[in-house]
C-alpha positions as CSV (number, residue, x, y, z in Angstrom):
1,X,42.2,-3.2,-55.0
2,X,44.5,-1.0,-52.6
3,X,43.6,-1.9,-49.1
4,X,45.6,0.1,-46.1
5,X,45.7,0.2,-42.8
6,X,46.0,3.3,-40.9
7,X,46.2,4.5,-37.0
8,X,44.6,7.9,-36.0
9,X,44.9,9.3,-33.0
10,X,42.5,11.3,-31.6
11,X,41.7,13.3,-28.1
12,X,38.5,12.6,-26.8
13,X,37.1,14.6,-23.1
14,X,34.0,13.0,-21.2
15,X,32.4,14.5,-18.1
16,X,31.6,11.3,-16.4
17,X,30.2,10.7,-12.7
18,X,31.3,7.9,-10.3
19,X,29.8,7.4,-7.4
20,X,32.4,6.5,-4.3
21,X,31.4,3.3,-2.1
22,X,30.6,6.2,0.6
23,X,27.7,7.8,-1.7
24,X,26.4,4.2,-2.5
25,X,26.2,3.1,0.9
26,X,24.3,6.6,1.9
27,X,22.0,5.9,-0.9
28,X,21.1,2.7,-0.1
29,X,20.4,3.6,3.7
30,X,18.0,6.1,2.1
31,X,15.9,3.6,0.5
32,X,16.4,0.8,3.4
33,X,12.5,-0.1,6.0
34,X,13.8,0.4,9.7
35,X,14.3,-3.4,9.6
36,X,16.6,-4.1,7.3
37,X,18.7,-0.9,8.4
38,X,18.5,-2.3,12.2
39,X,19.9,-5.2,10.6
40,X,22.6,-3.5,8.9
41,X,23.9,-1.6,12.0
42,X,24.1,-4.7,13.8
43,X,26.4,-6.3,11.2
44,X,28.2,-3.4,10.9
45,X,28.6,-3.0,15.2
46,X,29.1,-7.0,15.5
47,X,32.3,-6.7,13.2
48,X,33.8,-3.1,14.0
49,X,34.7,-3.0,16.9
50,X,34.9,1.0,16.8
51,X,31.4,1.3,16.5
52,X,29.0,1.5,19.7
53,X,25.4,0.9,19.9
54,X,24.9,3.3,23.0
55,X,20.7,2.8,23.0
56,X,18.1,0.6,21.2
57,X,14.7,1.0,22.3
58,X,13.8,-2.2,21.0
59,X,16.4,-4.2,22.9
60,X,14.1,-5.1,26.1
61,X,11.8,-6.9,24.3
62,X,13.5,-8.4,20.7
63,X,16.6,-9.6,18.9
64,X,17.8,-8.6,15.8
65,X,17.1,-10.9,13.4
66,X,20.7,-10.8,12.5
67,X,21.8,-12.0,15.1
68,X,19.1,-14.8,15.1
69,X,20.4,-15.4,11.5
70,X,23.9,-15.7,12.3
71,X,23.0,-18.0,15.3
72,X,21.0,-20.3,12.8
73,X,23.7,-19.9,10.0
74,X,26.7,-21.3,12.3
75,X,24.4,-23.9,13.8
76,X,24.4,-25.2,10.1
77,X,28.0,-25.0,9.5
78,X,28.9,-27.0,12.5
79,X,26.6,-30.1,11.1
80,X,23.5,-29.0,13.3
81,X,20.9,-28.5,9.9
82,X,23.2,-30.4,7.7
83,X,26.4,-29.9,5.7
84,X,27.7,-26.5,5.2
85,X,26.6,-26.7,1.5
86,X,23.0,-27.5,1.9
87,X,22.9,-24.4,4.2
88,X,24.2,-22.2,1.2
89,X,21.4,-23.9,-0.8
90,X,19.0,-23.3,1.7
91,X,19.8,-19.7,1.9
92,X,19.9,-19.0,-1.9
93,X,16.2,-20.4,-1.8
94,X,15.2,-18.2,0.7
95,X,17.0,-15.3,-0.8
96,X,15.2,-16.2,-4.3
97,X,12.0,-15.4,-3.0
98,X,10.0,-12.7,-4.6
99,X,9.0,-10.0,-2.1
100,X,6.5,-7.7,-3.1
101,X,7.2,-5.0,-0.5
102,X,3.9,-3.3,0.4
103,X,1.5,-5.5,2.9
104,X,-2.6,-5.6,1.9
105,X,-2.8,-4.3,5.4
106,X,-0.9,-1.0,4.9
107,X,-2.6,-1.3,1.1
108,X,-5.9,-0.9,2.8
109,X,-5.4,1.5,5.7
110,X,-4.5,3.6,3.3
111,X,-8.1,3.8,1.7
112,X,-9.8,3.3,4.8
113,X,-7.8,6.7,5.9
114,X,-8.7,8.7,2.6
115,X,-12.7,7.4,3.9
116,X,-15.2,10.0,5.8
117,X,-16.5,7.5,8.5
118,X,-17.3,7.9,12.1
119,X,-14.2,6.8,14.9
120,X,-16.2,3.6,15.4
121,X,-16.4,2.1,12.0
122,X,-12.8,3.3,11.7
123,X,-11.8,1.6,14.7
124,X,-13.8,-1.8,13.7
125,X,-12.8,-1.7,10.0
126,X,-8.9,-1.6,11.5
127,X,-9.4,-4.2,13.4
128,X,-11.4,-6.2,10.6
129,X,-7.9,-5.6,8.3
130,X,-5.4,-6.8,10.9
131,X,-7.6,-10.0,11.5
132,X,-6.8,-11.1,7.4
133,X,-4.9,-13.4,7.1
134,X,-2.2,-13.7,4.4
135,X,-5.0,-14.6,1.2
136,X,-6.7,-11.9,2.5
137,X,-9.7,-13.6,4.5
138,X,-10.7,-13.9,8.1
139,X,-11.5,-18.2,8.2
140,X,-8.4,-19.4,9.9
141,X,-8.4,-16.1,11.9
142,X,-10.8,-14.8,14.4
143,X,-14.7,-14.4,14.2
144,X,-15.6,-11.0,12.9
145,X,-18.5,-10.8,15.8
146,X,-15.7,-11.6,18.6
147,X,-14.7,-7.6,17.9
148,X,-18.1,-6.6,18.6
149,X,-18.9,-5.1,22.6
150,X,-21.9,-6.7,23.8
151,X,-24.0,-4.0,25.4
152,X,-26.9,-3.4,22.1
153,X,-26.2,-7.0,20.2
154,X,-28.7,-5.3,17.2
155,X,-27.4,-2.4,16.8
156,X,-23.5,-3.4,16.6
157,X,-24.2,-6.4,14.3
158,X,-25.4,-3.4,11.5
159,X,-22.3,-2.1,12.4
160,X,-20.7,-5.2,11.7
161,X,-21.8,-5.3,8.8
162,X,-21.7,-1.9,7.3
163,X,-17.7,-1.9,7.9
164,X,-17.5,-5.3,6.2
165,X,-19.1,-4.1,3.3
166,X,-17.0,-1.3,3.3
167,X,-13.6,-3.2,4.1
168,X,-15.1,-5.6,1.4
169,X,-15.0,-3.0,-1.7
170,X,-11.6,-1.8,-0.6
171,X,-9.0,-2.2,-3.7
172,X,-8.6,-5.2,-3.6
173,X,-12.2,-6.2,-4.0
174,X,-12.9,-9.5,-1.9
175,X,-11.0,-9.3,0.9
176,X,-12.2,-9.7,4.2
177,X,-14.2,-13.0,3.1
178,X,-14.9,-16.1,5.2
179,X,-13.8,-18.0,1.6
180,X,-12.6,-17.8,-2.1
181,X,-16.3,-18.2,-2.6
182,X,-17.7,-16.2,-0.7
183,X,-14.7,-13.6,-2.1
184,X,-16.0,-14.4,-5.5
185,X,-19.6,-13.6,-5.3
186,X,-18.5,-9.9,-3.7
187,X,-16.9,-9.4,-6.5
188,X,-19.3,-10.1,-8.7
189,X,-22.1,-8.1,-6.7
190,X,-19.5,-4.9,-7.2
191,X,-18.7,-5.4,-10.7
192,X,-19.8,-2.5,-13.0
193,X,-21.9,-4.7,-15.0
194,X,-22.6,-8.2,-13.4
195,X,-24.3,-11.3,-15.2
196,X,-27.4,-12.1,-13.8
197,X,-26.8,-15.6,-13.9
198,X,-22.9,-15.6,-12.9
199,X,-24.7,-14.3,-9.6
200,X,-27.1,-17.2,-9.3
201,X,-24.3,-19.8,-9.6
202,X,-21.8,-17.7,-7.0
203,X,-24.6,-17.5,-4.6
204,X,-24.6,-21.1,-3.2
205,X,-24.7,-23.1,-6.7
206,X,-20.9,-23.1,-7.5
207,X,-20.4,-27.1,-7.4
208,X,-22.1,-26.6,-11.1
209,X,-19.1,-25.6,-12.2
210,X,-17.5,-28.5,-11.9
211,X,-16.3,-29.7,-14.8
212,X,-16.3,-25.6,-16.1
213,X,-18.2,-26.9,-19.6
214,X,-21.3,-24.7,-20.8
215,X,-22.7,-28.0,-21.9
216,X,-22.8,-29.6,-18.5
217,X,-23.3,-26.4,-16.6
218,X,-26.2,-25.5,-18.3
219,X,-27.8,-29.2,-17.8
220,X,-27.2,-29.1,-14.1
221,X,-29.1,-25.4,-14.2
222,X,-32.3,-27.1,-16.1
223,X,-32.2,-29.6,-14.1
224,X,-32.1,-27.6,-11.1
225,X,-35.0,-25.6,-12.2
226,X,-37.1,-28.3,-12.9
227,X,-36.5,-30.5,-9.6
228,X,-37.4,-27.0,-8.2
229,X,-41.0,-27.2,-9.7
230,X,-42.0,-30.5,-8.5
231,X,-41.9,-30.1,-5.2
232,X,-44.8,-29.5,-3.2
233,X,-46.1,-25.6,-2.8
234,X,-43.1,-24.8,-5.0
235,X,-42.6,-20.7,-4.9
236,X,-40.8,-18.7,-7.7
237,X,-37.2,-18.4,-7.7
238,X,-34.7,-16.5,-9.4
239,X,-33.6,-18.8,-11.7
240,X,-37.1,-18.3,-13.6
241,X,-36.1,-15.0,-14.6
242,X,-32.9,-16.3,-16.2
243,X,-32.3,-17.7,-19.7
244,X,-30.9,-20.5,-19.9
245,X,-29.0,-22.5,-23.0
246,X,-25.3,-23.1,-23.7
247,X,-24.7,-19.2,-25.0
248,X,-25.9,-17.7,-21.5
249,X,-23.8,-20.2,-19.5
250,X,-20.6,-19.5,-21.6
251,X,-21.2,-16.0,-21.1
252,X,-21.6,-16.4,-17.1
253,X,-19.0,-18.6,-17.3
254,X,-16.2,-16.1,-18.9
255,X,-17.2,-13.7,-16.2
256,X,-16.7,-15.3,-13.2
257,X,-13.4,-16.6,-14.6
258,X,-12.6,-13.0,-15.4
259,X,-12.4,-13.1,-11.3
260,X,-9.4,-13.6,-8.7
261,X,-10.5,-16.4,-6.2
262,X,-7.5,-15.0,-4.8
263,X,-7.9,-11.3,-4.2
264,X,-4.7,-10.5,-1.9
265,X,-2.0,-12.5,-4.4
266,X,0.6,-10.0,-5.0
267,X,0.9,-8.3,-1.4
268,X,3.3,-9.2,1.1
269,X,2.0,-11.1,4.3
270,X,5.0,-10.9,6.2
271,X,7.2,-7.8,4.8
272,X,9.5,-8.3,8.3
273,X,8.1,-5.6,10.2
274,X,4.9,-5.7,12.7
275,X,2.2,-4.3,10.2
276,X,0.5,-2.1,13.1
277,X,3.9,-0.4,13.7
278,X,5.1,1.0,10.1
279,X,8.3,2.8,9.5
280,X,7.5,6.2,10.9
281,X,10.0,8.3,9.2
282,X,8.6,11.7,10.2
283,X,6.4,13.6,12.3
284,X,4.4,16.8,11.1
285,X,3.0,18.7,14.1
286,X,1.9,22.0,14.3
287,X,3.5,24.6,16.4
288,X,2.4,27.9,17.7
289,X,3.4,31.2,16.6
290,X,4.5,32.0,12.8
291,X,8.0,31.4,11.6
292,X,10.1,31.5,8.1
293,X,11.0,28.3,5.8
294,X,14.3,26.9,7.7
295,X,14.4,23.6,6.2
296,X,17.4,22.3,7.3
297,X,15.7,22.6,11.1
298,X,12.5,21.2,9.8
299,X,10.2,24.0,9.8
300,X,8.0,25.6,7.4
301,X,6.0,28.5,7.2
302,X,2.1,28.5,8.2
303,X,-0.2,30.8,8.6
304,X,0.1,33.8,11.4
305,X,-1.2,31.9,13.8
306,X,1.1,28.7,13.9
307,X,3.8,26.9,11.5
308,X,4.8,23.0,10.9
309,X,7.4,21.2,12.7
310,X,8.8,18.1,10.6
311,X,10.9,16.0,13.2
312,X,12.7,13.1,11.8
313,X,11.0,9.6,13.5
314,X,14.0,7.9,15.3
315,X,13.0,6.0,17.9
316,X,13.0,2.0,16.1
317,X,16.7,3.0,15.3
318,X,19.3,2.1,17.4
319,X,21.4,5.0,18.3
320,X,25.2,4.6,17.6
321,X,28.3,6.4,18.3
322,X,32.5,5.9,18.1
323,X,33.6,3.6,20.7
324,X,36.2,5.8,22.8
325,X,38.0,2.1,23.7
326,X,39.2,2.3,20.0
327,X,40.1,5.5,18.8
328,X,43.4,4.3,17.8
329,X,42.3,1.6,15.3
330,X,42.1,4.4,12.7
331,X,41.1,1.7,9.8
332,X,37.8,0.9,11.7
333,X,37.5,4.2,13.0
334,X,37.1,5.4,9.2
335,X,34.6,2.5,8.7
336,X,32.6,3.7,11.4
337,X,32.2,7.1,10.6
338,X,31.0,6.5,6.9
339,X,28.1,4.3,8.9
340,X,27.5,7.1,10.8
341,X,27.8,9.9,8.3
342,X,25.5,7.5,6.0
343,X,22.6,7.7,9.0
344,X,23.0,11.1,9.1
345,X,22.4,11.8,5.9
346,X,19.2,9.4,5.4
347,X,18.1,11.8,8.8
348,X,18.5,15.2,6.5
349,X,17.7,14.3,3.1
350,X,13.9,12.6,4.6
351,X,13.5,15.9,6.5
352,X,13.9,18.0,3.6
353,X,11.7,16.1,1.4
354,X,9.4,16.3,3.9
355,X,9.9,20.1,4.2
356,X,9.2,20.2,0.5
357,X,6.0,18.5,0.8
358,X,4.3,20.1,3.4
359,X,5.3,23.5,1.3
360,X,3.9,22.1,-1.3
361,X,0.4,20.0,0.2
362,X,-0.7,22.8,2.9
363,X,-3.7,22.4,1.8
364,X,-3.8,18.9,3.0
365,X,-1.8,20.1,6.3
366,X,-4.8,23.0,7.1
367,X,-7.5,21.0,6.1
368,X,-7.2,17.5,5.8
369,X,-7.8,14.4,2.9
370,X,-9.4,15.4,-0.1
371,X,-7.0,18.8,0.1
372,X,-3.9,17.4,-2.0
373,X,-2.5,18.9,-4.8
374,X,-0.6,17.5,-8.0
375,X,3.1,16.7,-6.6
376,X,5.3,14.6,-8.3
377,X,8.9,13.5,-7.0
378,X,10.2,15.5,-9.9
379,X,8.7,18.8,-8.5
380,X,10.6,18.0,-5.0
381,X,13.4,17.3,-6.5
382,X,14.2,20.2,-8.6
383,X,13.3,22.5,-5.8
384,X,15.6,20.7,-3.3
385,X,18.5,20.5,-6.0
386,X,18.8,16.9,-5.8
387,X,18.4,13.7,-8.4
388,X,14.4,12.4,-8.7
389,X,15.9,9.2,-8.4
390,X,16.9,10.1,-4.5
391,X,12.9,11.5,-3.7
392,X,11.7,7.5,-4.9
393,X,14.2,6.2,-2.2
394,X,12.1,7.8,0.6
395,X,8.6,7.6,-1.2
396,X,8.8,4.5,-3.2
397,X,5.2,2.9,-3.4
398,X,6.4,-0.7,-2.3
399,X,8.2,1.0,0.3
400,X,7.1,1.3,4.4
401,X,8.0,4.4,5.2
402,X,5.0,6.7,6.6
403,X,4.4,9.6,7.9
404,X,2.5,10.9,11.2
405,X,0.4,13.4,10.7
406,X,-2.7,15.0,12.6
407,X,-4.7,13.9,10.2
408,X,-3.8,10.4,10.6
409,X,-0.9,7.7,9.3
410,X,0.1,8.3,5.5
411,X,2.3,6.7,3.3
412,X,5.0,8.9,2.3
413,X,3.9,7.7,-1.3
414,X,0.2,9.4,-0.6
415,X,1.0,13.4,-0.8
416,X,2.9,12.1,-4.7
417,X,-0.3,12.6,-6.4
418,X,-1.1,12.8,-10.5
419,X,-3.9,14.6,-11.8
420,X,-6.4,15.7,-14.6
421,X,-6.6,19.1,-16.6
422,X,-9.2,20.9,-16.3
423,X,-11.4,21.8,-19.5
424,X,-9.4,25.1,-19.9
425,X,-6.2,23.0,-19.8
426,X,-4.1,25.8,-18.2
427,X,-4.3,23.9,-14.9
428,X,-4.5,20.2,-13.1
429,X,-6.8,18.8,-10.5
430,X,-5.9,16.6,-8.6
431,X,-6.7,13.0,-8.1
432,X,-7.8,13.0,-4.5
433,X,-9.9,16.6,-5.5
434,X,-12.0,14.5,-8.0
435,X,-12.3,12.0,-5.5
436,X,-14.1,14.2,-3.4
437,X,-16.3,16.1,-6.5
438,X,-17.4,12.5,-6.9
439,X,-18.3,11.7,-3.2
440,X,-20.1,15.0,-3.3
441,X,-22.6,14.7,-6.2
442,X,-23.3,10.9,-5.6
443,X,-24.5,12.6,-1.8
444,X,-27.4,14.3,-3.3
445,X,-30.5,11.8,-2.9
446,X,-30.9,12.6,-7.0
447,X,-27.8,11.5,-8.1
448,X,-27.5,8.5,-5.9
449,X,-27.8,6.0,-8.9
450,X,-26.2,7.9,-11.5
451,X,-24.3,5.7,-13.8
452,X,-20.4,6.4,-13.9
453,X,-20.8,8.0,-17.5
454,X,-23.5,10.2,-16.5
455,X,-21.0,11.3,-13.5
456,X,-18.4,11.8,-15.9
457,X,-20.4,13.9,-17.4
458,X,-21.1,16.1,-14.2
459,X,-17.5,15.9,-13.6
460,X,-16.7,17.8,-16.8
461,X,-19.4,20.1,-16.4
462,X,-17.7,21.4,-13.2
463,X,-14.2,21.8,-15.0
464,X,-12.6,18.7,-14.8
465,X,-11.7,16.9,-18.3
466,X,-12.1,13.0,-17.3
467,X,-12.6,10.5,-18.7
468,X,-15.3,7.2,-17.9
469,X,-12.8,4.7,-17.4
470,X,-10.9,6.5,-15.3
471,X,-14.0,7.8,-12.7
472,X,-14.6,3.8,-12.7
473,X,-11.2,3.8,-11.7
474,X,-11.6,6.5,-9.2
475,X,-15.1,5.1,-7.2
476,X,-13.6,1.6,-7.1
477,X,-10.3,3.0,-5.3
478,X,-13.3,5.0,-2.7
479,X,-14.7,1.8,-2.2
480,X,-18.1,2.6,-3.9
481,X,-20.4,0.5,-5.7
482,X,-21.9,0.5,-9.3
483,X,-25.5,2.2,-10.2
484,X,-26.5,-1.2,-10.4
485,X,-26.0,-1.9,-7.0
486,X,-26.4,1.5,-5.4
């Protein structure tokens, strides 16, 4: 067997890209809340001394949480908390913990936005979402009735309650609940097909569940039922109507543990930023008299009449400059301007994605919700000549960035919208248009209790190839409740 060994050498070209610490850093202040970038400029300021924070608007009235941080952190090291290494393994505990990004309050502003009400339910429902607290109910927090003015006590209580019904059905369904109970039956009620007898045991008869066996449960019901019946002018109830034996029980059983006791698990209660001030990145006004595209000055073309002015939202930023004390310490000089540069850059590239979507949702801009159009980030990005990856930065669904508009406060995630074809398949319809189809047949007194398979089918008759799960989908997300319960 001849076995050899031989050495080749061969020329091989690769067209590889790098990115410089410079690029990083700019990309990262891209994706960065107005919090954590305040805290990085405050780092950055307390250990160059070539940077200069000329202005914070925020100064009068609160600390940087850096600093606070720092504060604590040599407190520690100096024996105050403990020995240097239990701080370290306090902080990597702290650090470890899973942050979910988005807040259930932003979560469900956002539908209670996309909802035709009047100013006053909007104003109570607000109110009713800030009051949660962080499992997504109001029984440590304030009364629900201490929001109500007192002049007509009758008819604001149906107000009261018509805008916790709605805030109720919001996605997630069960918040805004005295308790998990009280949570779970909700649910239940706005399931698309409850059981009968699931409903009986949520509605004041859950200690049968305990122990959770079909055996027991379903003696405790018959028992129930028949202590019922001896008493003394004993009327009907609803437990007559129900069958009852260890099959119906296991079946009432599986659904109610098909439900989440805990409805806002999963949404951050405390993302670090006051959740009735979001990150406004950018304003979108209209301005008088008609004008060309000029993106790079934030305007876009309107109608004859006016055009849109997209202004970059600076104010919770503190505004920073070069320290003329320290011109001469080139090295931090150099360090200071990449900061800068890097702010400058987040400024432009959020103002020309916001230039992109306004050309692309003035239909939403004219008219208001229920106007969008299929966008997706790749759309923007190919028509700004940038990487897709850069668009999710500033419209990332976790994220906090929002968007003022006349219309109201919008994620910047909102106007990124998918769609359906339509039965030609040429085109797409969007999300929020079906959305609006739907609200529109289920108006008409004849189609109020119109199961969601029959509005399927309405939906396709009018163009729209959809399918039943996903107009379940669709009427959950508009906080809308079954045929059953319609």
């Amino acid at each position: 067997m001849n076995t050899s060994l031989r050495f080749d050498t061969r020329q091989v070209q690769k067209q590889v890209q790098r990115f410089s610490q410079i690029q990083i850093k700019a990309l990262n202040f891209l994706s960065m809340g107005n919090e954590a970038l305040r805290e990085e400029i405050y780092r950055e300021a307390s250990e160059n001394p070539a940077l200069e924070i000329v202005r914070d608007s925020w100064s009068g009235t609160e600390q940087s949480s850096y600093v606070e941080s720092r504060t604590s952190r040599e407190y520690r090291e100096q024996g105050v908390y403990g020995t240097s290494a239990e701080a370290d393994k306090f902080q990597k505990i702290m650090e470890s913990q899973e942050d979910y990004g988005e807040t259930l309050q932003a979560h469900l502003l956002h539908q209670l936005n996309a909802m035709k009400i009047s100013d006053e339910e909007n104003e109570l429902c607000t109110r009713l979402i800030y009051n949660l607290d962080k499992n997504g109910f109001y029984g440590s927090m304030l009364s629900p009735e201490s929001f109500l003015p007192k002049k007509n006590p009758a008819s604001e209580h149906e107000l009261l309650e018509r805008c916790l019904k709605m805030v109720q059905s919001l996605d997630p369904v069960g918040t805004c609940c005295r308790t998990p109970e009280e949570s779970l039956l909700i649910q239940a009620r706005l399931s698309e097909n409850p059981d009968p007898l699931a409903l009986f045991i949520l509605d004041g008869h859950i200690d049968f569940l305990n122990p959770p066996e079909p055996a027991k449960i379903c003696r405790k019901l018959t028992e129930y039922k028949n202590a019922l019946h001896k008493k003394a002018f004993a009327d009907t109830s609803a437990i007559d109507a129900l069958l009852l034996d260890e099959d119906s029980v296991a079946s009432a059983l599986k659904f109610i543990l098909s439900l989440n006791p805990h409805p806002a698990q999963g949404y951050n209660s405390d993302s670090g930023i006051d959740a009735g001030r979001p990150d406004v990145v950018l304003n979108i006004t209209k301005e008088e008299g008609s004008a060309e595209d000029d993106f790079e000055h934030g305007i876009v073309s309107g109608n004859n009449d006016f055009h849109f002015q997209v202004k970059y939202a600076s104010g919770a930023l503190p505004e920073v400059r070069l320290s003329p004390e320290f011109m001469l310490d080139k090295e931090n000089v150099a360090k200071a301007q990449v900061l800068i540069n890097s702010l400058k850059f987040r400024e432009s590239t959020i103002v020309l994605q916001g230039c992109a979507i306004v050309g692309a949702q003035k239909k939403f801009f004219f008219k208001g919700p229920g106007h969008l159009s299929v966008l997706t980030r790749r759309q923007v990005a190919e028509e700004l000549g940038i990487h897709e990856s850069t668009v999710s930065r500033m419209s990332a669904k976790n994220g906090s960035k929002y968007i003022q508009t006349e219309w109201g406060l919008f994620p910047a995630w909102y106007f990124f919208t998918s769609g359906v074809k339509s039965q030609s398949g040429q085109t797409k319809i969007s999300s929020e248009r079906i959305k609006q189809k739907m609200l529109a047949i289920l108006e008409k007194p004849e189609n109020e209790n119109i199961s969601d398979r029959e509005l399927c089918e309405l939906l396709n008759e009018k163009g729209a190839k959809i399918a039943r799960r996903t107009v379940t989908k669709y009427r959950s997300q508009l906080g809308l409740k079954n045929s059953y319960k319609r």
